[in-house]
N, C-alpha and C positions, 0 to 999 in steps of 0.2 A: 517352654516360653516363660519368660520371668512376669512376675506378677505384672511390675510395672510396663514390659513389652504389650501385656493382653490391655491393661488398662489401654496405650497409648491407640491400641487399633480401635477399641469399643468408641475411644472418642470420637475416633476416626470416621465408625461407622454411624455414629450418631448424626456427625458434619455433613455426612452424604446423603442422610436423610434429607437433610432441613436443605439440602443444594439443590433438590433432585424438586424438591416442594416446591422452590422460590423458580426454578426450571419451568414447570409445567405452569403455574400461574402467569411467567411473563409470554406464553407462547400467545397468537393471534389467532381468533377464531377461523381465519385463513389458515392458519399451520405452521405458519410462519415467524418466524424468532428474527429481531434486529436491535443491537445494540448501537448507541450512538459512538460516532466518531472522531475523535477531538485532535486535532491539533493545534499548530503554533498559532497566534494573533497574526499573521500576514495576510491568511485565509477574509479571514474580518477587514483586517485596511483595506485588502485589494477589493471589497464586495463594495464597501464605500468610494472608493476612487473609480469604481467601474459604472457605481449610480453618479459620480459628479461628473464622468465621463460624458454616459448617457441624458444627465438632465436629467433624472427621474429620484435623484437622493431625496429623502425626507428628513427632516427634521426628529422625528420618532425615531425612526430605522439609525439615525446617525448615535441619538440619546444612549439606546440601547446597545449598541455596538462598543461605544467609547464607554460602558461602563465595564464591558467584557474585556475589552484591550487592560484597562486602568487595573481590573482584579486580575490581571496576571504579570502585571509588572512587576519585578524582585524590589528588596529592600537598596539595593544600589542604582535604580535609576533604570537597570535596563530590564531588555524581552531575550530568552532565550527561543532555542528549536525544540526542544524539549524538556518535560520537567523536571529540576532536577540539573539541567545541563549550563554549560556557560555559556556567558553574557555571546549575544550574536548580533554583530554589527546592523546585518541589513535587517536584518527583524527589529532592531530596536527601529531605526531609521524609518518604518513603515510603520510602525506603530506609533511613533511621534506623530507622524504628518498626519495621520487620523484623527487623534487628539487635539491637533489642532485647527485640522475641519470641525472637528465638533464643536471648537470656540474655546478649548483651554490656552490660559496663556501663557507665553514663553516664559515668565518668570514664577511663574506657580513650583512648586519646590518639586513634584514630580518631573516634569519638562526641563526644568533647570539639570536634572541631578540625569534625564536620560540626554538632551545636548551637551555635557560636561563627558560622559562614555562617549558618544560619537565622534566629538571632534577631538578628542584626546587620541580616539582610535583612526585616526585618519580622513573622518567626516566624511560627506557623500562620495566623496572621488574614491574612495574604498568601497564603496557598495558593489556589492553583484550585479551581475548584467541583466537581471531581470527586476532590480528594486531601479537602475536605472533605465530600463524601457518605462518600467510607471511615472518615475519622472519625468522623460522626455516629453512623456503625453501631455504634460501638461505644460512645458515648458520651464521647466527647472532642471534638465540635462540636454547638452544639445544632440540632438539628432546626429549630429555628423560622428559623435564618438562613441556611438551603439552600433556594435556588430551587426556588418550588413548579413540579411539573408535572402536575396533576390528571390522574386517570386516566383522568376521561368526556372525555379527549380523543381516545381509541381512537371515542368516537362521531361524530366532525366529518367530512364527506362529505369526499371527497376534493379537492372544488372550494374548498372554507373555505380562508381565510389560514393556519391554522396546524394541517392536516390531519394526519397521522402521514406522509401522503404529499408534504407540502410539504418537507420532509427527504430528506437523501441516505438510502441504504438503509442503511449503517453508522451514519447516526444515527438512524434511525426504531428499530431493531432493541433500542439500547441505550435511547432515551427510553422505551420500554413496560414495561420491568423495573424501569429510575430511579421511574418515574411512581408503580409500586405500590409501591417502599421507599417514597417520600418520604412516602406516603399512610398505612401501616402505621406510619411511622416504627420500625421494631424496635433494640433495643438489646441489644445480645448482650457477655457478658466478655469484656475484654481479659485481662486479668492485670497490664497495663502502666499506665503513665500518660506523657502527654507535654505533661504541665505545664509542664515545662522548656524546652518551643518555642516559649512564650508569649512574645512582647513586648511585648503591653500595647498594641499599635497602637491607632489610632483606627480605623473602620471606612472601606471606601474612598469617595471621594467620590465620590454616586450621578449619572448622567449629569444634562446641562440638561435641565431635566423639559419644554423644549417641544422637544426632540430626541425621536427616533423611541423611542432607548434610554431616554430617561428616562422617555416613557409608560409603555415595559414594566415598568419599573425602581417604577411610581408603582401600575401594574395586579398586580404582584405584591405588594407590600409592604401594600399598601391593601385590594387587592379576594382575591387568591388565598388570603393569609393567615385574612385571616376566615371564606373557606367553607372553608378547611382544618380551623380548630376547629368549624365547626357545618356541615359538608357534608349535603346530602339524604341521607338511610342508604340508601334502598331505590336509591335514583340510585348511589350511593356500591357499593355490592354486587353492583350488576349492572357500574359499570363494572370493575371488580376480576376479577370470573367473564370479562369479554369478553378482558381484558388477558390472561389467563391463558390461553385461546382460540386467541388472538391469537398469542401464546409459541407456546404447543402445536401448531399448526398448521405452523408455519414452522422444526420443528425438523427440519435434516438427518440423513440416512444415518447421520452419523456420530457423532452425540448433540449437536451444536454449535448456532450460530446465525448463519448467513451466514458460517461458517467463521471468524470471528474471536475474539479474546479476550473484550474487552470484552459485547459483548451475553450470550456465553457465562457469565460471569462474574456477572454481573447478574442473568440468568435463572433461574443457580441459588438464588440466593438471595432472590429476587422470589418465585418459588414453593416454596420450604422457607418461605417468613415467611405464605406463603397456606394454609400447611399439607401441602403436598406432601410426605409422608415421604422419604428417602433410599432407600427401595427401589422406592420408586412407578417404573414402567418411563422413564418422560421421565426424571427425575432419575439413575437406573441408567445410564441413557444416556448422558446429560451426563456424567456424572464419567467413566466408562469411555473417552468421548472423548476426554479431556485430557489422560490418558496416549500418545494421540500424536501429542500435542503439546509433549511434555515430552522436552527432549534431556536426555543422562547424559553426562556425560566424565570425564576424571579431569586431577586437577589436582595442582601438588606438595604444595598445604594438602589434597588429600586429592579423595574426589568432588563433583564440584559437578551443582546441576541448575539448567535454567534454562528458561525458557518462550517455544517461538516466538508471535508475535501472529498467526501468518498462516501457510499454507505455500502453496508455487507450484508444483505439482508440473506443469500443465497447461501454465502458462506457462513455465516451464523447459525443458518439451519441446518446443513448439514452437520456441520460439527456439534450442535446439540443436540441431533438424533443418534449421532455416533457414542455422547458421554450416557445419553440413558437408557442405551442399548449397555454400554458399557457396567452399568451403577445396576443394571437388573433387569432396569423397564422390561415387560414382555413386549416379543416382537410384532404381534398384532394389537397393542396397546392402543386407541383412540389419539392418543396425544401424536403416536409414532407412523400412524395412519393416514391422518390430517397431515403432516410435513412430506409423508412421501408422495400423495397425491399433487401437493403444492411443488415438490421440486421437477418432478416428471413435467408438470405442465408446464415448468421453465425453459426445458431444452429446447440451445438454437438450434433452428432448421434451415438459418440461411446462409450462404459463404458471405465469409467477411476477409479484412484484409490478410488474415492469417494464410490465405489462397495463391496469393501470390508467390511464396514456396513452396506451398504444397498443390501446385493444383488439382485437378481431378479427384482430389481426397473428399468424400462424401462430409457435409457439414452436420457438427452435433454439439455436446456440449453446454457447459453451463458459463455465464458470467457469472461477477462477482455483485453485480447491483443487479435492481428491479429493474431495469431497459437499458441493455448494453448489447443490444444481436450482434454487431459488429464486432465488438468482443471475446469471443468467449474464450478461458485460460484453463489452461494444463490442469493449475493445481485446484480450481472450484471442480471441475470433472471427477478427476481423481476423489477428493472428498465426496464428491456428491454418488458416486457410484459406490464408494463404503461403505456410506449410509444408507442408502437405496438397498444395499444385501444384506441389512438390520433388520429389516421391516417385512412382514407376514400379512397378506391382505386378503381378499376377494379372490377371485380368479377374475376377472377384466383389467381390477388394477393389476394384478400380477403380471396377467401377459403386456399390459403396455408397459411394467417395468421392465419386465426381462427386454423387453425392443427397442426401450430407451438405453436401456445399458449396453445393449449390444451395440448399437451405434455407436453408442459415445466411445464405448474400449476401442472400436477401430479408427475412430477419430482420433483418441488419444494416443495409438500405437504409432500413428502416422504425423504426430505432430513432432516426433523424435527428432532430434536434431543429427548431424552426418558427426557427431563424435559420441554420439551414444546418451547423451543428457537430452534434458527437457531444460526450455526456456517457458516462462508464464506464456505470453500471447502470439509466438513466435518462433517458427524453425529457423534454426542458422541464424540469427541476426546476431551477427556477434562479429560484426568491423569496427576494428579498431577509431577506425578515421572520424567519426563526429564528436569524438570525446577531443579531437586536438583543435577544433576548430573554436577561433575566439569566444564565440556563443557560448561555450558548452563550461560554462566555471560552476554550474548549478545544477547534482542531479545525475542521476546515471541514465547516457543515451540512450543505450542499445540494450536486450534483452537474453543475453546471453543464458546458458544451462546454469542452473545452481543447485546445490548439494539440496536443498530443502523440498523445493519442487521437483526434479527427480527422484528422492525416496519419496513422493507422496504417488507418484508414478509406478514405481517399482511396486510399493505396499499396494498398490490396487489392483496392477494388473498381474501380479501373486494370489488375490483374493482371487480372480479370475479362472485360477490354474492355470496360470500361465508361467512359472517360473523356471520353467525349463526353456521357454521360449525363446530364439534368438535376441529378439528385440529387450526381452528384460533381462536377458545375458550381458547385453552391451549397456544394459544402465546400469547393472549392478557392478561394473568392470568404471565406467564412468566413477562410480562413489569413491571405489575403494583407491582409484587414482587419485581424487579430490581429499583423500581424509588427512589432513594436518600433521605435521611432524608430532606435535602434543598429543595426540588420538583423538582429538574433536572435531568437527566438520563448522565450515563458513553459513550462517545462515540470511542469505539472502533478505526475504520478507520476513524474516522476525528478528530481534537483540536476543544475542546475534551466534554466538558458535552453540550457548545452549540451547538454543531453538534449531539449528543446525544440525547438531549431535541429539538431540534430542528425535527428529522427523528419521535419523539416519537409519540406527539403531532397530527399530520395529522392522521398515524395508530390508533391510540385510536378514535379521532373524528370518524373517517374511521369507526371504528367496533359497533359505537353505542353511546360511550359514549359523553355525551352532554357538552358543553362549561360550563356548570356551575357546572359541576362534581367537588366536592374538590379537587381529584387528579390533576384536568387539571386546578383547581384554582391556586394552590402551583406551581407549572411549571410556569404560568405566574408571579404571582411575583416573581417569580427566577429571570426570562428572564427580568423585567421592574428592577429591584432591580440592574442588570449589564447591563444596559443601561448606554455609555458613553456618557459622554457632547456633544457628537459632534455628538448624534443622533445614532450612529453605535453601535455596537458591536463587541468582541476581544476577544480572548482568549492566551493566550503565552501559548506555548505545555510545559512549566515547570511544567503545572498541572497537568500532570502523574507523580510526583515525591514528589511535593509538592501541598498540598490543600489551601496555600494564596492565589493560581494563580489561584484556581476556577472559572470561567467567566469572569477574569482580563486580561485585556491585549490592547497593541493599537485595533483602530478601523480597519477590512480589510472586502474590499466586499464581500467572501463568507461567512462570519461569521455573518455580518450583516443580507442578506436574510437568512441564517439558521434560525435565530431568529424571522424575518419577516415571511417566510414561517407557523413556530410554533405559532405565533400570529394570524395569519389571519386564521390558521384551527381554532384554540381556540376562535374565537369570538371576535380577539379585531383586527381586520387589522383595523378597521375605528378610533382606538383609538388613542390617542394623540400620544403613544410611536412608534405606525404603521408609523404616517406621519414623525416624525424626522428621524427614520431609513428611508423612502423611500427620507427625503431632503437630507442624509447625503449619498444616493449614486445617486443623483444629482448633488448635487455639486462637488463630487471627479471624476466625469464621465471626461473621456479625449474627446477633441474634435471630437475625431475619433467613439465616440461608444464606447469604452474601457475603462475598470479599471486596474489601476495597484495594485500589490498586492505582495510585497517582502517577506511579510511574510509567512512559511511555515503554511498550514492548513490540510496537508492529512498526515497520521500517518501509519506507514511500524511497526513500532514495538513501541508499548506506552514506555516511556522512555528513547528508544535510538536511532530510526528511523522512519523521516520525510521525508516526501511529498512535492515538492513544483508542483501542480497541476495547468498549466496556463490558462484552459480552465474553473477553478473552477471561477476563477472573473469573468465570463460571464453568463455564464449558469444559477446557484445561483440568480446574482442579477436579470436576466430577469425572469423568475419562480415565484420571489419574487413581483418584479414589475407589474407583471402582474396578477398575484393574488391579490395584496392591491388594484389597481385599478380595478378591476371586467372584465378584459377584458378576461377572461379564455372562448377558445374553450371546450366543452362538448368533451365525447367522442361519436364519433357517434354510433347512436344505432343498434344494430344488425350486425355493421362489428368488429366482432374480441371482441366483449363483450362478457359475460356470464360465468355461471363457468361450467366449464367443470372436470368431476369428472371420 
């Protein structure tokens, strides 16, 4: 090894030090690791239009908010989806009309310069169907030209085309609360008007009516509208009571709904227009929730607040007991100890809706937040049972892990989809049909298998000994049919084929396949072939829209060890392109142990909603680092190993 090869590792392993430090410091006396969550300003308008909704906005809460919208507006006027990305119509449009609750005025050189992009771009009438449902509420879009979603669709078996079940969980959750605004239609004051984002467009051009879309397009306009104005009332009052039910029943621990924004958001005001008073216990609950989910900072214009969509408290901790298992940590280590005792005691034990395809399947599993039982998904399992076979404890904790893991493996074995992939929250949900329906312009419906969460499937229930198994037979037959003409794989939840190729690569080594297997040849020169100058790797999440932006993009640390990680399964961590990615998160390391990382890498919906995940610049690059350098803890043998069937 050449002088400057040894240099470039020693810095390396310097980096891992000081990663490994700033690790264990931000861990919780609970065990527990959580990074904040950031996304777009929509998060933020919708949390104020939801308080002017409610009646309960403040004058503070507004201050704070419109200063967080305002420091993320571009130098031209508008709000993107992510950072870094271009100007976005309905994001700008939401974030205007916030700013204008807060009392900025239309002619202030910000507001001037974001109404000159909107109504250039087509103005309100081009907005998204869900920046027009926030209008309607208040009446600034009419009612009549928001995709109906009739409420007695809470009644349709689960077998029907267009079930509440034929939907992903994040969309079934938010269409039950939509369904009873659109039906109540309620109209609450603004104070505002946003006349002024008018362009006077013509409406858009409705799909070829013998297209799939133009049916729907023909079944709402024609048939939905009509029983909208003269619906059966006694049909019409039951489905509304069911909807409400429906809500109530599925509202977590923590006042929420599936732990995200949206349905959250929805819900409250779905059931305040049902009548639900504001002290009534659900709604107490709900707002009470939101508070934490509401970050505070300070900024130089003063406090700002801003609203996470999500938190990951579950998934943060697995994957940072996995990086300092990785980086050396010993497996009975105190830090590694405290997380595994914390994520055992998280396993669900109750059937959720994920039961409806799978029934009689014993309930296990992890979410991805602090109270989501109704939830729990593939790929937090998956990670959390990897991490769980890091960790050396007691003999009590021991045996309760080994019986948490056994469960969950057979939960997870069972959550298999009938093509052989894993979907996040959901077997089989993978109809076509609510993606054509006029609603559906925002967001992906259904929950379909994806290359990233089936290898996180495959790699674990490999750790298992299970690789001979039929069931990871048929997921690892699933990958290698998904893997891309270029040899990289699609990733799902993260930006995007190198997060993909990156999760893929380990699972396949994991199940057999050997570094010199063509398939896992083609991967590697994908990965060395978007290797940038500076050693790193990057991806711009334009590449769910567009295929230029394939593996293109600046350099950022999770993206990087993504790519390191898939290299160093694949046989080449000691290779030249190993050491520049381990220099180039050397030398971007902050003094303190830390990477910073502005750009968004975690993916809410391919094309229209991002992640910005702050615990990912950490966790990634230590995993990474600690892998290229060989310092990887085994998992101990006999505690919490083995497959259990």
């Amino acid at each position: 090894m050449t002088v400057q090869a040894q240099s470039t590792l020693d810095a390396a392993g310097a980096a891992l030090d000081r990663a490994v430090a700033w690790l264990r410091e931000h861990q919780t006396a609970d065990g527990w690791w959580k990074g904040n969550m950031e996304t777009n300003v929509t998060m933020d308008a919708e949390d104020l239009l939801m308080r002017q909704f409610l009646g309960i906005r403040t004058a503070e809460q507004t201050a704070a908010s419109a200063r967080w919208i305002r420091s993320k507006q571009r130098d031209d006027g508008t709000w993107a989806a992510f950072h870094g990305g271009p100007a976005d119509l309905s994001t700008t449009v939401e974030a205007y009309l916030a700013l204008k609750l807060a009392g900025d005025g239309v002619d202030a050189p910000h507001m001037a310069a974001a109404r000159g992009y909107v109504v250039s771009h087509g103005g309100l009438e081009s907005s998204r169907v869900f920046t027009r449902i926030w209008l309607a509420l208040f009446g600034e879009w009419p009612w009549q030209l928001v995709p109906v979603i009739p409420p007695e669709i809470v009644f349709l078996p689960p077998s029907a085309p267009l079930s509440l079940y034929s939907f992903g969980c994040w969309a079934r959750q938010t269409v039950v609360p939509i369904a009873v605004l659109r039906a109540l239609q309620p109209r609450r004051r603004l104070g505002v008007s946003l006349a002024e984002l008018r362009a006077g467009s013509p409406p858009p051009t409705p799909p070829r009516a013998l297209s799939v879309p133009g049916l729907f397009h023909l079944l709402d306009r024609q048939v939905l509208i009509g029983y909208e104005r003269h619906p059966i009332r006694p049909l019409r009052r039951l489905a509304l009571a069911r909807c409400a039910e429906w809500m109530i029943a599925r509202q977590e621990a923590d006042g929420g709904w599936g732990g995200i924004q949206p349905p959250w958001a929805y819900g409250l005001m779905a059931l305040d227009a049902l009548g639900y008073p504001l002290d009534h216990p659900v709604q107490r609950a709900a707002l009470s929730g939101l508070d934490g989910f509401t970050v505070h900072e300070d900024s130089p214009a003063g406090p700002v607040r801003w609203m996470e969509a999500c938190q990951s408290p579950v998934w943060d901790t697995c994957l940072a007991v996995t990086a300092l298992a990785d980086a050396g940590v010993a497996a009975d280590d105190p830090a590694l100890t405290r997380a595994g005792r914390w994520l055992v005691g998280e396993e669900i034990r109750r059937t959720g809706d994920w039961a409806v395809r799978r029934p009689g399947l014993a309930p296990s599993g992890w979410a991805f937040e602090f109270a989501n039982d109704g939830y729990p998904d593939t790929d937090d399992t998956a990670e959390v049972i990897l991490a769980l076979r890091r960790i050396r404890s007691g003999a009590a904790d021991a045996r309760d892990r080994r019986a948490t893991i056994g469960r969950a493996v057979r939960w997870l074995a069972g959550m298999q989809s009938s093509d052989g992939g894993w979907g996040a929250f959901d077997a089989d949900n993978t109809s076509s049909i609510p993606a054509q329906i006029p609603f559906a312009d925002f967001g992906a419906m259904t929950d379909p298998p994806s290359a990233d969460v089936t290898a996180h499937v495959v790699e674990c229930l490999c750790a298992e000994g299970m690789a001979t198994d039929p069931v990871v037979r048929r997921g690892v037959d699933w990958l290698l049919r998904h893997q891309e003409d270029d040899g990289s794989w699609y990733g799902r939840w993260g930006a995007n084929y190198v997060y993909g190729t990156g999760a893929v690569l380990p699972a396949l080594v994991a199940a057999g396949l050997t570094p010199d297997d063509p398939r896992i040849r083609r991967a590697v020169r994908w990965l060395s072939a978007h290797q940038n100058p500076d050693g790193g790797w990057g991806e711009d999440l334009r590449s769910y829209r567009d295929d230029a932006w394939r593996g293109r993009g600046e350099s950022t640390p999770s993206q990087t060890a993504w790519a390191l990680l898939a290299l160093d399964a694949a046989g080449a961590g000691a290779g030249a392109e190993a050491r520049r990615g381990a220099g180039y998160l050397a030398q971007t390391q902050n003094p303190d142990g830390s990477w910073d990382e502005d750009f968004f890498t975690g993916t809410g919906f391919p094309g229209d909603f991002y992640l910005s995940y702050k615990l990912y610049r950490m966790v990634f690059p230590v995993s990474a680092l600690g892998r290229i350098l060989g310092r990887v803890t085994p998992a101990p043998d006999g505690d919490g190993a083995g497959a259990v069937r």
